[in-house]
KEPAFI-11976 format. One record per residue (C-alpha): x, z, y; residue number from 1. Coordinates in nm, 3 decimals, decimal comma, always signed. Example, Ala and Ser with C-alpha at 12.3 -4.5 7.8 and 13.67 -1.06 7.14 Angstrom:
2
       xx       zz       yy  num
   +1,230   +0,780   -0,450    1
   +1,367   +0,714   -0,106    2
END
This chain:
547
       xx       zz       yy  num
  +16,461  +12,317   +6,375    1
  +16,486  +12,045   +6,674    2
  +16,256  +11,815   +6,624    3
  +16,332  +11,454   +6,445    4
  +16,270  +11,155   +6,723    5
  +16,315  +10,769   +6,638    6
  +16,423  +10,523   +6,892    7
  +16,286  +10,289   +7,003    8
  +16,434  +10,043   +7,228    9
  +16,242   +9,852   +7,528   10
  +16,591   +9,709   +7,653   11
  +16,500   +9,365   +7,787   12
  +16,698   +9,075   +7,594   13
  +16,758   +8,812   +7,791   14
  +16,715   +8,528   +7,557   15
  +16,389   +8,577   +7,323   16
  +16,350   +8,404   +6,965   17
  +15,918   +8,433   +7,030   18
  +15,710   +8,306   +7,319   19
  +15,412   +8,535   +7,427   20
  +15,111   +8,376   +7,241   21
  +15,302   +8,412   +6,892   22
  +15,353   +8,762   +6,964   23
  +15,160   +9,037   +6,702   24
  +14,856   +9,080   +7,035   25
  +14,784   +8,715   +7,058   26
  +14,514   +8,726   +7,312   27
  +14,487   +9,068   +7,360   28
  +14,213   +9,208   +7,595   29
  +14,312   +9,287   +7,949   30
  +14,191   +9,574   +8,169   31
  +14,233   +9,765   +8,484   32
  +14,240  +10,109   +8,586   33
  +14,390  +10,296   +8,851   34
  +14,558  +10,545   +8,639   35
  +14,544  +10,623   +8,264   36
  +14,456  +10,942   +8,214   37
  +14,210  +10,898   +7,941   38
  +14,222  +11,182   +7,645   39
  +14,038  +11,043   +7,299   40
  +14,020  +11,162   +6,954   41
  +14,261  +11,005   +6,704   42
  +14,508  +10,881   +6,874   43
  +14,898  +10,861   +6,935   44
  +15,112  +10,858   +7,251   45
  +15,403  +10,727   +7,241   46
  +15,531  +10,776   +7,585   47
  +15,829  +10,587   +7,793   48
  +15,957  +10,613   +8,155   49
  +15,947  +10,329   +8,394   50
  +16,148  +10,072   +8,266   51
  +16,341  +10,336   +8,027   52
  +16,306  +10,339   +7,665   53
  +16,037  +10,537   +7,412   54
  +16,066  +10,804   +7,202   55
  +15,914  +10,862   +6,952   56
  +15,798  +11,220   +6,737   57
  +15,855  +11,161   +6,401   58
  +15,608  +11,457   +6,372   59
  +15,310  +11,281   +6,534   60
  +15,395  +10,985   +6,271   61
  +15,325  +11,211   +5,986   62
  +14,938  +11,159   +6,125   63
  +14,954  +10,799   +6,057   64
  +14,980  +10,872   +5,689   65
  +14,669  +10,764   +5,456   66
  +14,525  +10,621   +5,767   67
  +14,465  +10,292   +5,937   68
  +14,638  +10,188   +6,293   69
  +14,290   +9,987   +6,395   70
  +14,405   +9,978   +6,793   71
  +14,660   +9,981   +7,029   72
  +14,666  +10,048   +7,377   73
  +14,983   +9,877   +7,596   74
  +15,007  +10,062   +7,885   75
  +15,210   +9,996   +8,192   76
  +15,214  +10,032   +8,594   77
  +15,121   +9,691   +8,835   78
  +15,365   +9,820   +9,057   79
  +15,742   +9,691   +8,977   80
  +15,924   +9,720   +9,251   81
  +16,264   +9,480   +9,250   82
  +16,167   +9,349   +8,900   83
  +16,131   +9,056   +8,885   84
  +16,082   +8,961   +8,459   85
  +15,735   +8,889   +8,374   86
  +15,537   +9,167   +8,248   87
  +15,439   +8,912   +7,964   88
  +15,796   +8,889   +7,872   89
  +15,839   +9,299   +7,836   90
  +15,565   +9,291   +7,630   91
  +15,657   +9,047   +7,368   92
  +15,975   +9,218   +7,358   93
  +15,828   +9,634   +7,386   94
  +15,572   +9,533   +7,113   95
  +15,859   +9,359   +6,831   96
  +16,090   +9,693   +6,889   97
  +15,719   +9,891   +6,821   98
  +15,713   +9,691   +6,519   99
  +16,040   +9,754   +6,415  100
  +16,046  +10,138   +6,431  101
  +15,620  +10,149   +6,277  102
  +15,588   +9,865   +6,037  103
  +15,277   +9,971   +5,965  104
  +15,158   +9,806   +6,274  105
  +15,217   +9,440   +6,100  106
  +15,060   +9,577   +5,844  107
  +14,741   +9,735   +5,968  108
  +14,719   +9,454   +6,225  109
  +14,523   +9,636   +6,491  110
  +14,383   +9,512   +6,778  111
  +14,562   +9,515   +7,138  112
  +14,416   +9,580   +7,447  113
  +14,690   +9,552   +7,772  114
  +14,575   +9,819   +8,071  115
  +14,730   +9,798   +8,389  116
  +14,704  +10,044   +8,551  117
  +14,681   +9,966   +8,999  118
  +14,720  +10,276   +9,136  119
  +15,059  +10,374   +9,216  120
  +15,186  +10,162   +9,556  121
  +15,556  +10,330   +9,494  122
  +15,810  +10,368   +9,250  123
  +15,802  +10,737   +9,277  124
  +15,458  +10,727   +9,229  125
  +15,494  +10,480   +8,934  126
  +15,742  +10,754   +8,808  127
  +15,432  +11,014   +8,787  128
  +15,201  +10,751   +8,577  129
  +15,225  +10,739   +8,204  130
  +15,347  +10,450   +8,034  131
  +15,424  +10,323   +7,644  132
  +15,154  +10,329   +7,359  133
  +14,848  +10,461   +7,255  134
  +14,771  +10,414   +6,873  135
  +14,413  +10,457   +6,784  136
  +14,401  +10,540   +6,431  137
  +14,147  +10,638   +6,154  138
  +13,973  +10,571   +5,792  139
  +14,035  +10,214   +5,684  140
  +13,709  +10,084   +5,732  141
  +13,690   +9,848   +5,491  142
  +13,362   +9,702   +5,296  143
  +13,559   +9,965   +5,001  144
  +13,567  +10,295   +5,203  145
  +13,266  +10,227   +5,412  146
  +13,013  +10,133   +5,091  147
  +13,117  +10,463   +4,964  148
  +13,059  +10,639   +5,301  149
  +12,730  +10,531   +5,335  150
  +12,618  +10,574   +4,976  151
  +12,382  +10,836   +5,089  152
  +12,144  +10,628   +5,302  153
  +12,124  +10,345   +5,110  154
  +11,820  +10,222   +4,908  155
  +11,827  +10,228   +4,532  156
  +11,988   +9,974   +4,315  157
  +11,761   +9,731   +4,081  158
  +11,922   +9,797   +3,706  159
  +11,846   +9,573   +3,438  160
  +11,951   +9,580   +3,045  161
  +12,089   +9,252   +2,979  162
  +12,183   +9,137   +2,571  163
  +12,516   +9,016   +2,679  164
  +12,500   +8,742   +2,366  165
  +12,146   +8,586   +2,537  166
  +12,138   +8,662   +2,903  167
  +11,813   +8,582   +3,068  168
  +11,628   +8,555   +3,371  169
  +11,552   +8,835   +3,610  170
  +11,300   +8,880   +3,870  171
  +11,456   +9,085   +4,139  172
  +11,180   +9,109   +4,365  173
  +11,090   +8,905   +4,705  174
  +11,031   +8,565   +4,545  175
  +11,476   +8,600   +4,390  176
  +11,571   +8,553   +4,039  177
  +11,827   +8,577   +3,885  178
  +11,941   +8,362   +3,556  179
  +12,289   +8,491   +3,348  180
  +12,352   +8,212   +3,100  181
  +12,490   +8,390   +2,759  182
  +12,829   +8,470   +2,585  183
  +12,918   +8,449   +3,006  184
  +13,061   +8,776   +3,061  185
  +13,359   +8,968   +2,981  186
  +13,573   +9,210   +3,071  187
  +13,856   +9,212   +3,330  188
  +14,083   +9,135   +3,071  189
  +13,868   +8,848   +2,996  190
  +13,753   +9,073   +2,643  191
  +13,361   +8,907   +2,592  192
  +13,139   +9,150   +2,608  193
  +12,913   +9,251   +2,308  194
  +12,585   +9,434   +2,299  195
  +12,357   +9,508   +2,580  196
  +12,552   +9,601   +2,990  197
  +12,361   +9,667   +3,279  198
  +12,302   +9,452   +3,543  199
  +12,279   +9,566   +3,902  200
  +12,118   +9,411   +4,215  201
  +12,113   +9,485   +4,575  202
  +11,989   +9,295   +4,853  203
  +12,068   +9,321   +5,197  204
  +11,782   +9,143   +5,423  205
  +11,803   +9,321   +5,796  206
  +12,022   +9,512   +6,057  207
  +11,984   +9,831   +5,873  208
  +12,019   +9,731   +5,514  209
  +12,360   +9,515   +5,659  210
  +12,508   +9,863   +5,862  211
  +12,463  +10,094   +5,524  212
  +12,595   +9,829   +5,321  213
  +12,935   +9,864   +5,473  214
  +12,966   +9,485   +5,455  215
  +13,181   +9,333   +5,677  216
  +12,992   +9,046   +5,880  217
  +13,289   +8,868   +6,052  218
  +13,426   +8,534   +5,952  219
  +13,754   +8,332   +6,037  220
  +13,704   +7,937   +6,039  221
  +14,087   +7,936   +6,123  222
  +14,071   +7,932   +6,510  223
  +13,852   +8,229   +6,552  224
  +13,652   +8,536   +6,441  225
  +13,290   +8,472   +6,460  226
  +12,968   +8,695   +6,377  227
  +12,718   +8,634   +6,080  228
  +12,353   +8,632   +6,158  229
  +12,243   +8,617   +5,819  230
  +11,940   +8,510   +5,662  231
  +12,005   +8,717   +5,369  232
  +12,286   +8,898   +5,146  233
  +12,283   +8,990   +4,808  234
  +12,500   +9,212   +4,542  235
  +12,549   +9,152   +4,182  236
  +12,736   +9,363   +3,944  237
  +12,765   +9,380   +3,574  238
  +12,883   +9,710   +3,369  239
  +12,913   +9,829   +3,060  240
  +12,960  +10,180   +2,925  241
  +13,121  +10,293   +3,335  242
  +13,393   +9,976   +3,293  243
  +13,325   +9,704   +3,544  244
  +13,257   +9,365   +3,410  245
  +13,355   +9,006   +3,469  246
  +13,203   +8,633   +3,485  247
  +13,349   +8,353   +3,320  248
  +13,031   +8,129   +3,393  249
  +12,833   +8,100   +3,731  250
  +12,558   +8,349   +3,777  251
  +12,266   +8,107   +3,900  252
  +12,056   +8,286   +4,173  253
  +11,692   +8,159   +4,314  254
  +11,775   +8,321   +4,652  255
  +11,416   +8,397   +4,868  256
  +11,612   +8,404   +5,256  257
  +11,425   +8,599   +5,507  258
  +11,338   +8,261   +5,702  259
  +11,473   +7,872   +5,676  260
  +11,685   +7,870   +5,964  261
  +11,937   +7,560   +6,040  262
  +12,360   +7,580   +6,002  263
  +12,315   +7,843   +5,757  264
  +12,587   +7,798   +5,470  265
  +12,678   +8,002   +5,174  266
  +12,993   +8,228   +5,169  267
  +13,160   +8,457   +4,902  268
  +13,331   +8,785   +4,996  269
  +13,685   +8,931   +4,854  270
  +13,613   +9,251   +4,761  271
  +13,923   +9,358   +4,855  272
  +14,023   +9,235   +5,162  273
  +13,654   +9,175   +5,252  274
  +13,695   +8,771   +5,398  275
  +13,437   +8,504   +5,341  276
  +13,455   +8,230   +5,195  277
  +13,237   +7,985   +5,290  278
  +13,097   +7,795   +4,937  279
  +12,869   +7,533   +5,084  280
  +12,570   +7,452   +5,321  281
  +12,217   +7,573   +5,236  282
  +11,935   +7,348   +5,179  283
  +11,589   +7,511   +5,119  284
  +11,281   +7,443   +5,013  285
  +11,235   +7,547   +4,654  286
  +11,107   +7,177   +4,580  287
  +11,470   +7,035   +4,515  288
  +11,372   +6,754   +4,778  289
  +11,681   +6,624   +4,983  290
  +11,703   +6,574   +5,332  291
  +11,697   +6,242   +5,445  292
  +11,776   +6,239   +5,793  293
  +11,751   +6,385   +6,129  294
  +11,542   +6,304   +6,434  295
  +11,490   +6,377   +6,770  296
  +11,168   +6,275   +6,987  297
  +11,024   +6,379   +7,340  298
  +10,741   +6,333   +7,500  299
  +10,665   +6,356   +7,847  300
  +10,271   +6,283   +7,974  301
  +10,063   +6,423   +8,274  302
  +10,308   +6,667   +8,332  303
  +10,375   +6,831   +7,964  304
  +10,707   +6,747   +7,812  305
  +10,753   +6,788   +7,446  306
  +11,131   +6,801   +7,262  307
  +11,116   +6,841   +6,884  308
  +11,419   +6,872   +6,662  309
  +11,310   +6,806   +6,289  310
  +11,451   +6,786   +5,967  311
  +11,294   +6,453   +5,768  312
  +11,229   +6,548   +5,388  313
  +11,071   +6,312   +5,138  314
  +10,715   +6,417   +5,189  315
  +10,720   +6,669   +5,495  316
  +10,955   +6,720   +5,844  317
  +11,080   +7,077   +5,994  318
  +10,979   +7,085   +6,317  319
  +11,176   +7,293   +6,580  320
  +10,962   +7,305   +6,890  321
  +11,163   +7,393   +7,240  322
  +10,946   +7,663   +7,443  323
  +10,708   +7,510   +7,645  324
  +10,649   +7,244   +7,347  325
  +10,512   +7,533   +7,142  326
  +10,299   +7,707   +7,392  327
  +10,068   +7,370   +7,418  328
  +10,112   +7,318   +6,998  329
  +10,076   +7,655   +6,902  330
   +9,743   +7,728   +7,165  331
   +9,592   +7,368   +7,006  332
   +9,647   +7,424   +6,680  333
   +9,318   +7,581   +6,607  334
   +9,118   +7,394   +6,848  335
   +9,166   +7,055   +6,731  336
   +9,111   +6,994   +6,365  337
   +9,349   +6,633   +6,353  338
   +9,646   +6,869   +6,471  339
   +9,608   +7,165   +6,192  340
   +9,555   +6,890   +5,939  341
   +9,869   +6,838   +5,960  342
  +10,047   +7,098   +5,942  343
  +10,162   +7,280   +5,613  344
  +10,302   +7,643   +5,792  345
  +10,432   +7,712   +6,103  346
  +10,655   +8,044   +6,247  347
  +10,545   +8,161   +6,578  348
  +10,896   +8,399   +6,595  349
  +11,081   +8,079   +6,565  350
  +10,864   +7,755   +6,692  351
  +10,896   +7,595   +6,429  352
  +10,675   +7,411   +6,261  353
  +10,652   +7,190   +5,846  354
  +10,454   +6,917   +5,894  355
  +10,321   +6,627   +5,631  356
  +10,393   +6,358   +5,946  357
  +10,695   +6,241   +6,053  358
  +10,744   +6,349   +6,421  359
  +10,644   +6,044   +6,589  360
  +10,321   +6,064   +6,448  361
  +10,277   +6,425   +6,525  362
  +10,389   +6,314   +6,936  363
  +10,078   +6,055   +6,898  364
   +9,832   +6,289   +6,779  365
   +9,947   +6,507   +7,082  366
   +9,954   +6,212   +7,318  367
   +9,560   +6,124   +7,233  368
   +9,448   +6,517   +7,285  369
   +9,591   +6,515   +7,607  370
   +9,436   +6,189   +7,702  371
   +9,101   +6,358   +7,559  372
   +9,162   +6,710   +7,769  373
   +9,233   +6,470   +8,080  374
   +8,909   +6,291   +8,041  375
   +8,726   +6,629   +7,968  376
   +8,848   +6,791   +8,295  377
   +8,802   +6,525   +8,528  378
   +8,401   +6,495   +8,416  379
   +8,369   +6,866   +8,349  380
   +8,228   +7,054   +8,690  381
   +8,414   +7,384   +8,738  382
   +8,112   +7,592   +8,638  383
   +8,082   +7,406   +8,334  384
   +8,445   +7,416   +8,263  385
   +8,529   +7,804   +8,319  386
   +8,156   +7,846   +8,039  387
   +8,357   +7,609   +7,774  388
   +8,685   +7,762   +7,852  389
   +8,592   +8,105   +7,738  390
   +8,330   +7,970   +7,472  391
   +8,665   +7,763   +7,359  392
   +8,877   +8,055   +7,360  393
   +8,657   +8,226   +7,151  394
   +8,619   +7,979   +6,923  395
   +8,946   +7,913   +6,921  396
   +9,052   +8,296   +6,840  397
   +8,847   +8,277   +6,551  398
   +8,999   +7,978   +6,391  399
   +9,309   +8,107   +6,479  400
   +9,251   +8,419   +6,303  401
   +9,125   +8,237   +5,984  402
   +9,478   +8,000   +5,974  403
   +9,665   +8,284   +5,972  404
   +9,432   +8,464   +5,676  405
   +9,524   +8,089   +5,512  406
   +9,912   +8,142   +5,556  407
   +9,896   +8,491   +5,465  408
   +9,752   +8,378   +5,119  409
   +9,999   +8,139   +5,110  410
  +10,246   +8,365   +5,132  411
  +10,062   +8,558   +4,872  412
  +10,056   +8,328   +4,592  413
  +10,427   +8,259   +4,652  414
  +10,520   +8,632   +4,575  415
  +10,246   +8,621   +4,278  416
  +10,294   +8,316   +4,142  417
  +10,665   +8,226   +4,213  418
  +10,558   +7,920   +4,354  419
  +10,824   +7,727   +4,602  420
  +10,873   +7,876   +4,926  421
  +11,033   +7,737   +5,237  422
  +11,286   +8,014   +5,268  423
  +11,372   +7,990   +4,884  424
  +11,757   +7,868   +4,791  425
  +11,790   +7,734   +4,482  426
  +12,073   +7,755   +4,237  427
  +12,327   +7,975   +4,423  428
  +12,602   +7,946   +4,185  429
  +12,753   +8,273   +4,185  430
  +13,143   +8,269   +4,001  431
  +13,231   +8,607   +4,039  432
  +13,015   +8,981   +4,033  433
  +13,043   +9,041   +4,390  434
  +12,878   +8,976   +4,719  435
  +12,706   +8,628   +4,857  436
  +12,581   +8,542   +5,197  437
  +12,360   +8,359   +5,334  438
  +12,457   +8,299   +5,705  439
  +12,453   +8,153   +6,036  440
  +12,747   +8,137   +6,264  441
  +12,766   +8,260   +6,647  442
  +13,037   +8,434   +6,906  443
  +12,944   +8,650   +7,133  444
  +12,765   +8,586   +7,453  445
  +12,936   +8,764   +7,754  446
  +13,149   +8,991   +7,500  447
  +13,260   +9,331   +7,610  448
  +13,550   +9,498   +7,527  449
  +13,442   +9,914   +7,544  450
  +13,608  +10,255   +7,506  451
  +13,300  +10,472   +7,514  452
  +13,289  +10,856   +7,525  453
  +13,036  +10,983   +7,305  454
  +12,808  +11,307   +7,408  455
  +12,505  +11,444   +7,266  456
  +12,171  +11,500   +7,496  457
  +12,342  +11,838   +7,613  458
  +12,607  +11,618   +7,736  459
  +12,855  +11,771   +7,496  460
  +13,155  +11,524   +7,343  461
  +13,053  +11,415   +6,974  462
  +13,421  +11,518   +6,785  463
  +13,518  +11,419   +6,464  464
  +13,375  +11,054   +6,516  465
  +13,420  +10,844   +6,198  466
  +13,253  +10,509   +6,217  467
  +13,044  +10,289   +6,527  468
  +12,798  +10,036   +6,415  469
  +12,691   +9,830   +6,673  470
  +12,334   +9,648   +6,576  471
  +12,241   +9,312   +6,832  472
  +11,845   +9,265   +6,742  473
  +11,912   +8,911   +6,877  474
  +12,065   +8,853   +6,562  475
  +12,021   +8,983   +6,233  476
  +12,361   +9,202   +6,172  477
  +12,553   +9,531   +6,174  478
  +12,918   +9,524   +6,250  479
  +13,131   +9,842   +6,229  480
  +13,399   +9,978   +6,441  481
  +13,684  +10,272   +6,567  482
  +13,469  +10,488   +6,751  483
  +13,726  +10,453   +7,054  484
  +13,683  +10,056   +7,054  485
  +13,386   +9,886   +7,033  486
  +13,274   +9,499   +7,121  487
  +12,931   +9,362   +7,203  488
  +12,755   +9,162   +7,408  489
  +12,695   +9,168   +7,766  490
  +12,344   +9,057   +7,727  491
  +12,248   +9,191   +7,385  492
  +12,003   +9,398   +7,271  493
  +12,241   +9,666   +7,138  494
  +12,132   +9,969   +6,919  495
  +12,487  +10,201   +6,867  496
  +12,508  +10,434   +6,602  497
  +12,775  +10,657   +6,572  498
  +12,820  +10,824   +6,239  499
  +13,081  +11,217   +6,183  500
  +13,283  +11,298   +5,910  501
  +12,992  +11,504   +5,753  502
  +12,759  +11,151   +5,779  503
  +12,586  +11,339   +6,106  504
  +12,409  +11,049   +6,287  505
  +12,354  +10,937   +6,634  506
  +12,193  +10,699   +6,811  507
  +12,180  +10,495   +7,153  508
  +11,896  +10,293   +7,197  509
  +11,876   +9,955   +7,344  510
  +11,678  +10,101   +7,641  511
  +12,013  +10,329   +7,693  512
  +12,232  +10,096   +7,671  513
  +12,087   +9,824   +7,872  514
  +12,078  +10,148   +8,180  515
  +12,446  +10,147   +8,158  516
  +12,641   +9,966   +8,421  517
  +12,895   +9,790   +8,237  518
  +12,964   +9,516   +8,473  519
  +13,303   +9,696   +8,635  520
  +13,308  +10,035   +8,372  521
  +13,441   +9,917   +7,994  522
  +13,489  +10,325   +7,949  523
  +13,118  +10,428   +7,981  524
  +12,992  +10,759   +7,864  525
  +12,722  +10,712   +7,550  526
  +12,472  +10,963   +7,585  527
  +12,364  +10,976   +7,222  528
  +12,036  +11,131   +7,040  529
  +12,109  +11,297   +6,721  530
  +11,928  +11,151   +6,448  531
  +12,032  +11,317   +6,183  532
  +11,703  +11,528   +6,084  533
  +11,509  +11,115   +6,091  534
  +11,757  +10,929   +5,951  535
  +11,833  +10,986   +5,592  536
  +11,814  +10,610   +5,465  537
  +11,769  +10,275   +5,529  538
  +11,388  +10,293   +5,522  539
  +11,418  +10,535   +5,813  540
  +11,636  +10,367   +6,051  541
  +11,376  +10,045   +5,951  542
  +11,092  +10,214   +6,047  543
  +11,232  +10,399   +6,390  544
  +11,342  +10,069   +6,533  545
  +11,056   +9,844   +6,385  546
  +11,200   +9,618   +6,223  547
END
């Protein structure tokens, strides 16, 4: 039997109904190569002449079934000759007769990436080059495939029995509980529920909980996608007898974040789709007490300059401390008695600081010490000064070592006693079983755009690729991709794991990956170390990177 082709045609028309940024690749990635000649695992070719039409085998379309299109590749020669239409202009057209012939492009709404390719210098050469489309295709990697995927490595769900007529309150561990009011839920068909279901809880706190989740951390404000650094995501699910359950009253949750941490806001994810929906800002605290307003003071004195940032609350101030600012605090802080007093905890990962002052206070506490030190040194001889350095060194390692015993209890009785900690959220209202975030907002600094190839440490290609997550330990995320396109950032600290069909695992540290020479290569070779013998849960990725 000949086989079946569809046509597709890439006939210019002269007079087109859609300008080039409302075409289906708004913004697509650009990138040059001499030729394409690249060979990767799932994909499609869909081939075309120079400036002749495509054609397409219906029997390579058969592949697309049951999958996802997650990337397309436009390819097409620098070299035009006599041509004078923008390449632009072909491409808004090539990519609408694409549509037409594969609707499930509109529908899978992949990404685009444009690659010119610079080599040929003739038209006979151009002739030689290939030229069309290259689908990348896979699993739909959506939060609902990829939560089932990773089942396997993640940690256990917290269960508990739950008279559906009283509800109660639930302590789920790390400072969280969680109150359901009663007579609240139902079933889908909004049924109420009778007798005891079971409540589930999962929270997500770190880079490795968030990539064996298979939650997506992406979020749309309307102009752009941006990433989630989150301070902390949680799961809630209600069941009875294997039937899922429903809410017809807010779930309250007393949500213990991983840090307080400023522009975090609340958000809501569709299970389906997997979008956010941002709910509100965060306030912490645990005390209930409302911000009153903002301040910024600086400092600048014998050559020291101080900016702080704080947060004014009724009785105490958050204190963000630039770098240098926290170097002189943070080295003080045990030396001089009038400084610790008043201070109520401080972070040394993030320099920041909860004070009972306001922070002009705090600036002239600082201001008299380092009229005090000044004094000191300019009567102190050097002999003298180099015996009370180290004797104040010591001294000061010891008191050092004794405020941190002091905040460790702190933090102690909060986990014992449930008593208000900064980091603690109160009242999430949660509408809907489902999943909640806690998050900060950031793009990418000096993204990159890559099509790796994947070996192991025998330098032998890693087939039947299923899912990428790339991890940024700048930030606290996981964000899965194709295997064949990836993004990240330039200047990240980027851990890649790559994950098989049969869940084998592979890893390439941020050592690796900062030895690669991505400045002029966005196709570099991942030389990966298998990790699936180390790496059976969450725990275990945790404790190989340290986190």
């Amino acid at each position: 039997m000949k086989p079946l082709y569809l046509f597709i045609s890439l006939i210019l028309i002269t007079h087109l109904n859609h300008s080039f940024s409302n075409s289906p690749a708004d913004n697509p990635i650009r990138e040059k190569v001499l030729k394409y000649d690249f060979q990767l695992e799932q994909t499609i070719q869909l081939k075309a002449k120079l400036g002749q039409s495509v054609f397409v085998n219906a029997a390579d379309l058969e592949k697309l079934k049951g999958v996802k299109i997650h990337h397309i590749d436009l390819v097409y020669s620098a070299y035009t000759g006599s041509n004078t239409v923008s390449q632009d202009q072909l491409h808004v057209q090539r990519i609408q007769n694409l549509k037409m012939a594969l609707p499930q492009v509109e529908k899978d709404k992949p990404t685009w990436k444009f690659i010119e390719q610079t080599g040929a210098k003739s038209l006979k050469e151009a002739k030689t080059y290939f030229h069309g489309f290259v689908v990348h295709y896979g699993p739909d990697l959506s939060y609902q495939h990829l939560k089932e995927f990773f089942k396997p490595f993640q940690t256990a769900t917290k269960t508990f029995t739950v008279s559906a007529k009283e509800g109660g309150v639930f302590d789920c561990g790390g400072g969280t509980t969680v109150n359901i009011a009663g007579n609240s839920v139902t079933y889908l068909d909004g049924t109420p529920v009778n007798g005891d279901f079971t409540f589930a809880y999962n929270e997500f706190k770190d880079p490795t909980d968030f990539a064996f989740s298979g939650i997506p951390m992406t979020y749309n404000d309307g102009r752009e996608d941006l990433n989630f650094s989150s301070v902390g995501m949680y799961n809630l699910r209600g069941e009875q007898n294997g039937k899922e359950l429903d809410l017809k009253a807010p779930v309250k949750v007393d949500f213990n974040c991983t840090k307080p941490a400023p522009g975090v806001a609340f958000y809501q994810m569709d299970d389906v789709t997997g979008e956010w929906t941002k709910k509100k800002e965060v306030n912490y605290g645990g005390s209930k007490e409302t911000l009153k307003y903002t301040r910024k003071s600086e400092l600048e004195f014998d050559g020291h300059y101080f900016e702080l940032n704080s947060k004014i609350y009724e009785n105490y101030a958050d204190i963000q401390f630039d770098e240098a600012s926290w170097d002189w605090f943070f080295k003080h802080l045990a030396s001089y008695p009038k400084l610790n007093a008043l201070v109520k905890q401080f972070d040394e990962s993030e320099k920041t600081a909860q004070t009972t002052v306001e922070p002009k206070e705090l600036m002239d506490v600082v201001t008299a010490i380092m009229i005090e030190e000044k004094k000191t040194e300019m009567k102190l001889e050097r002999a003298e000064r180099a015996a009370q350095e180290a004797q104040r060194q010591k001294a000061e390692a010891e008191k050092m070592a004794k405020l941190r015993a002091e905040n460790q209890k702190y933090l102690d009785a909060v986990a014992a006693n449930g008593i208000s900690s900064p980091s603690l959220v109160n009242g999430l209202n949660s509408p809907d079983f489902g999943v909640y975030n806690c998050d900060q907002l950031y793009k990418l600094e000096e993204p990159l755009a890559l099509s790796p190839t994947y070996v192991d440490e025998n330098g032998v290609e890693i087939t039947s690729k299923h899912v990428v997550c790339v991890m940024d330990l700048n930030f606290n995320g996981s964000f899965s991709f194709h295997p064949n396109n990836i993004k990240c950032s330039g200047v990240g600290k980027n851990v890649i794991l790559l994950f098989t069909d049969d869940k084998s695992v592979f890893m390439l540290s941020e050592q690796q990956f900062n030895r690669l020479d991505l400045k002029e290569n966005l196709r570099p070779v991942f030389a990966m170390k298998n990790m699936t013998s180390i790496i059976k849960k969450s725990d275990d990725l945790k404790s190989y990177l340290n986190i």
